[in-house]
C-alpha positions in Angstrom: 45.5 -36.7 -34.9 42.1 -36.7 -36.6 40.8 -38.9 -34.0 41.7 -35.3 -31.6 40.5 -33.2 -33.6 37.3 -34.4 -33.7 37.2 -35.0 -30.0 38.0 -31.4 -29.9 35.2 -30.2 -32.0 36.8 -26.9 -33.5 36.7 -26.2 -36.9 40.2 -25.7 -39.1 42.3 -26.4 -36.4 45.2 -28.8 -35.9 46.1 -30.7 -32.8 49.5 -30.2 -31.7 49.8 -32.0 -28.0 47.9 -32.5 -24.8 49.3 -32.8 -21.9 48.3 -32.3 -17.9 48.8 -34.7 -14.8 45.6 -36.0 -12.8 45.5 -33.1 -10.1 45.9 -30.7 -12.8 43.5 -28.8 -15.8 43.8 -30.7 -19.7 46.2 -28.4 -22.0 45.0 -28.7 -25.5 47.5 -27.0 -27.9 45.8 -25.7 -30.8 46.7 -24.1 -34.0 44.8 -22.4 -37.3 44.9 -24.4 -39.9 42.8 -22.4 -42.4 44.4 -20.9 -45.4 47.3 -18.4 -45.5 46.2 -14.8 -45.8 48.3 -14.1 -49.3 48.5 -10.3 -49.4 48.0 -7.3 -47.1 45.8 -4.0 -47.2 48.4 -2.5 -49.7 48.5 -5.6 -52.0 52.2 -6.8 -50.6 52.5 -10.4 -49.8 52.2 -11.5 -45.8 55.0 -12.9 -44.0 55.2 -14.3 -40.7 56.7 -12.5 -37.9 56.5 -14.7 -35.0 53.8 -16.7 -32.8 52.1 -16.0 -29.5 50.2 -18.8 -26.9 46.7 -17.3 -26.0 45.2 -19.9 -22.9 41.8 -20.1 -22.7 39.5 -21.7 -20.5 37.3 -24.2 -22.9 34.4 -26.4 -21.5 35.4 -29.5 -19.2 36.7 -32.2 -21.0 36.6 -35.4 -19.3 35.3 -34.5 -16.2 38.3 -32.4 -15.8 38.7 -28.7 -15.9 39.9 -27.5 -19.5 42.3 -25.2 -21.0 42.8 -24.4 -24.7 46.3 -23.2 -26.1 46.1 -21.6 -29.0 49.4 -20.6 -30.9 47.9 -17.5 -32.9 50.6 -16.3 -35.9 51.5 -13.1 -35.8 51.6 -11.6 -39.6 53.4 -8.8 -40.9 53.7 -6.9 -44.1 57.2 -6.9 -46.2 56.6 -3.2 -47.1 58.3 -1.0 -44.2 55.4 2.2 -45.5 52.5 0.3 -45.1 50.4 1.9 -42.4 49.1 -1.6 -40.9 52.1 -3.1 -39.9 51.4 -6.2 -38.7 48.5 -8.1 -37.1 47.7 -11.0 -35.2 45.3 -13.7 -36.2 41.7 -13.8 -35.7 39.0 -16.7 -35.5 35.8 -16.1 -33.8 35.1 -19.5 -33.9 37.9 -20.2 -31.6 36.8 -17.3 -29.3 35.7 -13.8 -29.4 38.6 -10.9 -29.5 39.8 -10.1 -25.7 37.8 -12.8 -24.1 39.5 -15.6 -21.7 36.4 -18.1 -22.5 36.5 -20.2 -25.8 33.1 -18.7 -28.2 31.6 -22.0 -27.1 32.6 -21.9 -23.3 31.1 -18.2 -23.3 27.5 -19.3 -25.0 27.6 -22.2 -22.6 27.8 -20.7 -19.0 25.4 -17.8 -20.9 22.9 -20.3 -21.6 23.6 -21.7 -17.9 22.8 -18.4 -16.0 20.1 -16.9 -17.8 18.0 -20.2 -18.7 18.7 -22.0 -16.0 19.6 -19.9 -13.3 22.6 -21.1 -11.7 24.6 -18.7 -10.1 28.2 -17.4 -11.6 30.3 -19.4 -8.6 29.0 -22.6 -9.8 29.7 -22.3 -12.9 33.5 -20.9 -12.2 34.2 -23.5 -10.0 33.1 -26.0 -12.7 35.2 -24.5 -15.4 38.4 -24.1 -12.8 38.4 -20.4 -13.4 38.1 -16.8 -11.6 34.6 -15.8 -11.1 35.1 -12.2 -13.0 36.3 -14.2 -16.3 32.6 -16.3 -16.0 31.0 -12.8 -15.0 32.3 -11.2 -17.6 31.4 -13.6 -20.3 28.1 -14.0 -19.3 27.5 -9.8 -19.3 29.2 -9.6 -23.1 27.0 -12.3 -24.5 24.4 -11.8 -22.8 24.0 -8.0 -23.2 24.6 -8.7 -26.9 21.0 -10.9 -26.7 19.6 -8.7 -25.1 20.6 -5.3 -27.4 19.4 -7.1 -30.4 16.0 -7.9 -29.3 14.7 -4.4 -28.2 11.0 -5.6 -28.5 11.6 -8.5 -26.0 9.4 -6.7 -23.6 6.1 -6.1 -25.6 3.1 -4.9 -24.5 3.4 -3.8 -20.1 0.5 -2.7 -18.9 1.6 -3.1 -15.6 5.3 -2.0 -14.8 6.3 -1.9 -10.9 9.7 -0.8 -9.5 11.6 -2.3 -6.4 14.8 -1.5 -4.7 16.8 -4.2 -3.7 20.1 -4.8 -1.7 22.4 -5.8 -4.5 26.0 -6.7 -3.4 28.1 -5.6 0.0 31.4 -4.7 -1.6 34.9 -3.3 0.0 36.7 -4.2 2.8 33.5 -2.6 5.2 30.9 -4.3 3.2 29.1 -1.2 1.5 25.9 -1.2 0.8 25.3 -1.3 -2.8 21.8 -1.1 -4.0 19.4 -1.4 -7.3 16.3 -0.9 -9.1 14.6 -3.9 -10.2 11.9 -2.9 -13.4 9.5 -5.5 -13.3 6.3 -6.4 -15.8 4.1 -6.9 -12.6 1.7 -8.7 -14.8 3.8 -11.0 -16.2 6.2 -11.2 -13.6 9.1 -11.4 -15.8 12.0 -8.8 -15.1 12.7 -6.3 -17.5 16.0 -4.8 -16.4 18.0 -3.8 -13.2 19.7 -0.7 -13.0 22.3 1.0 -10.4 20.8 2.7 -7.5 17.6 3.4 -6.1 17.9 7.4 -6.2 15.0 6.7 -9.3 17.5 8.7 -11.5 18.5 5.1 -13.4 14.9 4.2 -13.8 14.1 7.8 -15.2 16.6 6.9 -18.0 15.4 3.3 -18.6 11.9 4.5 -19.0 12.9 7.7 -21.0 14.8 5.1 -23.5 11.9 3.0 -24.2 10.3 5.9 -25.5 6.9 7.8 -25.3 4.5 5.0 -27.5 5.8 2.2 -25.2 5.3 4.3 -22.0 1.7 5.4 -22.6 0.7 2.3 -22.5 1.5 1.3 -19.2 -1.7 1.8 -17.7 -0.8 0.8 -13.7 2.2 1.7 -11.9 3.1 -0.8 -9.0 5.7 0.7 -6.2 6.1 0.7 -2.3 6.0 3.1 -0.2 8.4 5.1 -1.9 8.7 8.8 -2.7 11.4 8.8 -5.1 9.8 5.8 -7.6 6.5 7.7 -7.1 8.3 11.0 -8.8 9.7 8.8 -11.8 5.7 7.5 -12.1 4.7 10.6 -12.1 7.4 12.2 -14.3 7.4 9.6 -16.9 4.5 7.8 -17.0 1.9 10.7 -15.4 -1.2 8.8 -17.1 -0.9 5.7 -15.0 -2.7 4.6 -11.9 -0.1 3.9 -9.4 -0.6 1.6 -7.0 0.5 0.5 -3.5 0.3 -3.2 -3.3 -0.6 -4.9 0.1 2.6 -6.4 1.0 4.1 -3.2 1.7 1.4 -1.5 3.3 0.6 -4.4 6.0 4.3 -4.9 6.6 4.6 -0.8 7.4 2.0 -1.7 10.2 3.7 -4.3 11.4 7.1 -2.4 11.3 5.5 0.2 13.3 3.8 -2.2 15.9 7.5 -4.0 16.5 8.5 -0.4 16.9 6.4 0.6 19.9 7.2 -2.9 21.1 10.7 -2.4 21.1 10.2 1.6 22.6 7.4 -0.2 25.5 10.2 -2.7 26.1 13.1 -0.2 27.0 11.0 2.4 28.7 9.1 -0.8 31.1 12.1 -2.9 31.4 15.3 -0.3 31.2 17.0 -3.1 28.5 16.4 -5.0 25.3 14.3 -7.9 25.2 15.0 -11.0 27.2 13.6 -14.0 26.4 11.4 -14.3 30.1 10.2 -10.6 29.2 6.5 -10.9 28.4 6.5 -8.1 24.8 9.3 -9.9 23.8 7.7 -13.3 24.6 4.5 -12.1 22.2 6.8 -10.4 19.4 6.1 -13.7 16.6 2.3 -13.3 18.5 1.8 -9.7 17.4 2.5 -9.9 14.0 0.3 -12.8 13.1 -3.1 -12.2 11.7 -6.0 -12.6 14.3 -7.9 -15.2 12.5 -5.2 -17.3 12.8 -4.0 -17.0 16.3 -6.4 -20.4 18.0 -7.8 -19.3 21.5 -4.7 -20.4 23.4 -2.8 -18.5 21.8 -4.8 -15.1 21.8 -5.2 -15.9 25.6 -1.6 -16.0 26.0 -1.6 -13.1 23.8 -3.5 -10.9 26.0 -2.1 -12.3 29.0 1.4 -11.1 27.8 0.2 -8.0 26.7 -1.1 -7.4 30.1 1.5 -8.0 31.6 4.1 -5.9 30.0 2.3 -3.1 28.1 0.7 -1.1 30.9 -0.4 2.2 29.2 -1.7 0.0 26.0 0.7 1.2 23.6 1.5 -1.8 22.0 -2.6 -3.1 22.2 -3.3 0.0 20.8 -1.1 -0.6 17.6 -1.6 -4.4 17.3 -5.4 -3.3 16.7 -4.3 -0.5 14.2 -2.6 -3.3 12.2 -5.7 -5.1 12.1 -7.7 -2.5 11.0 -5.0 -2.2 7.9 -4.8 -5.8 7.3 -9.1 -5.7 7.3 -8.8 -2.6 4.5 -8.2 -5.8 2.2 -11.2 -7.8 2.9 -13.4 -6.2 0.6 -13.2 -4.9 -3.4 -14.8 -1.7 -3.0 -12.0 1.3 -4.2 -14.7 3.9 -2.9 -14.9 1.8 0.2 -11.5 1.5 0.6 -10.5 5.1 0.0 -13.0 5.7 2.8 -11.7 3.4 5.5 -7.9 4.7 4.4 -9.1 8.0 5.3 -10.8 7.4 8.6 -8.3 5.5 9.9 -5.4 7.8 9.1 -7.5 10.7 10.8 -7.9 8.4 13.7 -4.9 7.5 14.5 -3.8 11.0 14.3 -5.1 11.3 18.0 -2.8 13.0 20.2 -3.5 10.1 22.7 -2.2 7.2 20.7 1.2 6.5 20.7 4.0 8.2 18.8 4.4 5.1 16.2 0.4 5.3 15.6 0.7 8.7 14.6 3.7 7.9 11.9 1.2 5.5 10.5 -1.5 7.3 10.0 0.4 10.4 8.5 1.6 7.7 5.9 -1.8 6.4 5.4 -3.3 9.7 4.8 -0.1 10.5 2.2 -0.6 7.8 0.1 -4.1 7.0 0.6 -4.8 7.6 -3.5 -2.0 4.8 -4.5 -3.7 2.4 -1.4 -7.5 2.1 -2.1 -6.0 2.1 -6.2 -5.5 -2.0 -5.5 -8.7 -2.8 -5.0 -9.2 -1.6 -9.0 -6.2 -2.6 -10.6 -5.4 -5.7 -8.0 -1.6 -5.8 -9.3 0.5 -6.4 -7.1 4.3 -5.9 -6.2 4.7 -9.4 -5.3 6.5 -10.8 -8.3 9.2 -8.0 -7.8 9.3 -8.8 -4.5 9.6 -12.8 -5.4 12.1 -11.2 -8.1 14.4 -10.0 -4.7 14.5 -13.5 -3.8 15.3 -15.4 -6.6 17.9 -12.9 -7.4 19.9 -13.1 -4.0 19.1 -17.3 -3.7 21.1 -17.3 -7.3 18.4 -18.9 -9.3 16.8 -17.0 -12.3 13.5 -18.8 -12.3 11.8 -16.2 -14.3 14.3 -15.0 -16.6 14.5 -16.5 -19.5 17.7 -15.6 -22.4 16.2 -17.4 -25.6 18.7 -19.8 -26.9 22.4 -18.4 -27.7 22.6 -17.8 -32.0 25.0 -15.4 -33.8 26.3 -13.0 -31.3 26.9 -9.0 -32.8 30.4 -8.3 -30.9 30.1 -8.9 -27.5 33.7 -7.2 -26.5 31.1 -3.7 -27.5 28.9 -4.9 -25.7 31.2 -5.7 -22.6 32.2 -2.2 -22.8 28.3 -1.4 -22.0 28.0 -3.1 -19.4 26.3 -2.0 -16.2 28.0 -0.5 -13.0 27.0 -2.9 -11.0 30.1 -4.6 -9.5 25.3 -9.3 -5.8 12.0 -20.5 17.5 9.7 -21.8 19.5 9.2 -21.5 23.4 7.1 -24.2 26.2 6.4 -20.6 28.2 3.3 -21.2 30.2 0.5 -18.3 28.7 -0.4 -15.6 31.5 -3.5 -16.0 31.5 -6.0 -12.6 32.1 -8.4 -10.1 30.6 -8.1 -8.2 27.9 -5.6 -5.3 27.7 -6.6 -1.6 27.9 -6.4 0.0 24.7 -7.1 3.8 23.3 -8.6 2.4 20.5 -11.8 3.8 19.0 -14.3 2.1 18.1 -14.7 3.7 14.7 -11.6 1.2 13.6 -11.6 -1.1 16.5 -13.8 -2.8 15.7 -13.9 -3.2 12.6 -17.7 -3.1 11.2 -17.5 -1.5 8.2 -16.7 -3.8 5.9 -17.8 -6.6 7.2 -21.5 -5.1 7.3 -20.5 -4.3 3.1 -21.0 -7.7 2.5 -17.3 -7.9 1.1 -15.2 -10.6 0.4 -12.2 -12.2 2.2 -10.1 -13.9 -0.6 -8.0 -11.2 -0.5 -6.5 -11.1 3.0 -3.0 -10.8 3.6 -1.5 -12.1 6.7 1.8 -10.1 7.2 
């Protein structure tokens, strides 16, 4: 029996049997074997009233999926007036009060998820267990890591916020969204919260308290109204800033727009693949400089052939001129260009999707030409999106699991969050008529500002 016990690895306990066939988890039967508690609260001694099996799921043993069966004593006082009655036996080295995971089991698939990002399925199909009981573990222990470290996050002088499509939950598949807080600086996430009204990241940032917020000296957010009212709420000293990623990608929402609009009002039906705007919709969005002659030929040709009143030219050049606002470092520049362009695209002339984008333009034109100051960027929140949904925690890092402070109070906090090509031969023809001015269309400006280019995004 010693040989088991040490095989087992747990401390004061006695082996009473294993047992289990091949196709089934290992059942290790357990029990304390630590000293008899001699007296209770009121000074009477203990007596044992009976015993209870507790199953636990332990770490795989063998290659096999593991369970742990430990026979906890239930002890009772002889004296009928003593207000604690009786009480069952506790060991935390075993595992922690109310938790299906062994103490060991619990750090383990902890340790998995945050440091080394792999997601909770893997690890409950590993262990031979539901994916709630993993969840669960992982949000007890971890949250107690992360409540007793409250200066884990230091210094931000950059802090951006993201919403993010969290889970799809419920029979229809709800939407179920959340606020990511990320150092943008760093890139390292901070916290996630419920929602994306901004009323969860008001409270985040009104907990950290008014020291840590005044030094945040940049604010990174999209094109959103409600994280630009928490920015301004709670931290009002802050430049915010509208990275490039979701400025670009606005134009090029609004160009497949009129696209899609051009295509139904020309064609009387979606796009087919023989129809010439939907043969050009991968052409449009790509950025000029990297479309080769052939394919700005075909381009053109396709254009010509499906947009007749120049809609769709029209805002395929008002994307460029966004994506050339980047080309240069000059804020008072920039801030220029924002505002010449929003007031020309305001033309009643242009098409009803080039007017929506220079309204925004002009609305956020402040938080816009702020990037080429600050140069921070919502990328990393962005890259945060995608490591979250892929499972894999590449920038999160849960320092290595020591003495816990009662995670069953901290599993009572824890959050409310329930996680092609085509041989089509190019039409070949002149350019397109377009609406454009030549103010934006062609672009001189910056070009003539000696700026640079390094800072070109593409979509």
């Amino acid at each position: 029996m010693r040989m088991c016990e040490l095989l087992v690895g747990l401390p004061d306990v006695r082996i009473l049997g294993v047992h289990g066939r091949a196709s089934e988890a290992l059942r290790i039967h357990i029990e304390s074997s630590g000293e008899r508690p001699g007296y209770s609260n009121c000074g009477v001694l203990t007596q044992m009233k009976d015993r209870s099996a507790v199953e636990l799921v332990d770490l795989p043993c063998f290659a096999r999926a593991t369970r742990l069966i430990w026979h906890k004593c239930r002890w009772k006082c002889a004296e009928p007036s003593c207000p604690v009655g009786s009480w069952t036996e506790r060991d935390s080295r075993i595992a922690a009060p109310r938790m299906v995971l062994t103490d060991r089991a619990a750090r383990w698939v902890t340790l998995q998820v945050g440091y080394y990002g792999r997601s909770v399925n893997d690890l409950a199909l590993e262990l031979g267990c539901d994916w709630h009981t993993v969840n669960d573990a992982v949000i007890a222990y971890g949250t107690a890591l992360v409540d007793d470290d409250p200066k884990r996050f230091g210094v931000v002088e950059a802090l951006g916020l993201d919403g993010v499509l969290f889970a799809r939950v419920g029979p229809w598949r709800r939407q179920e969204f959340s606020t990511q807080i990320v150092d943008v600086g760093r890139g390292q996430l901070l916290d996630v919260v419920p929602g994306r009204s901004g009323a969860g990241a008001t409270d985040w940032l009104e907990v950290q308290g008014t020291e840590w917020r005044n030094k945040v000296r940049y604010a990174s957010l999209d094109l959103s109204s409600r994280y630009r009212k928490v920015f301004s709420t709670m931290v009002p000293d802050a430049v915010q800033v509208t990275d490039p990623f979701h400025v670009i990608k606005l134009a090029n929402t609004k160009l497949d727009e009129c696209r899609r609009r051009v295509q139904n009002e020309t064609m009387g039906h979606r796009g087919h693949r023989s129809d010439p705007l939907y043969r050009c919709r991968r052409l449009l969005t790509k950025a000029e400089e990297r479309l080769s002659e052939a394919g700005k030929d075909k381009l053109l040709g396709l254009l010509r052939a499906g947009d007749p009143r120049g809609d769709v030219a029209t805002m395929w050049e008002a994307k460029e001129a966004v994506r050339e606002l980047y080309s240069h470092a000059d804020p008072a520049l920039a801030l220029q260009w924002v505002e010449q362009l929003g007031a020309d695209l305001q033309d009643s002339d242009y098409p009803t999707e080039a007017r929506s984008l220079g309204r925004t333009l002009i609305r956020w034109k402040h938080q816009i030409a702020a990037w080429h100051e600050a140069h921070v960027s919502n990328g990393p929140t962005e890259a945060r999106q995608q490591s979250d949904q892929t499972g894999q925690a590449c920038g999160v890092r849960i320092h290595v699991v020591s003495q816990l402070p009662h995670p069953v109070t901290a599993l009572r906090r824890q959050a409310q969050l329930g996680p092609t090509g085509h041989d089509h031969t190019p039409l070949k023809s002149k350019a397109p008529r377009s609406r454009a001015r030549a103010s934006w269309r062609h672009r001189p400006s910056c070009r003539r500002a000696g700026c640079a280019s390094g800072a070109r995004s593409t979509r």
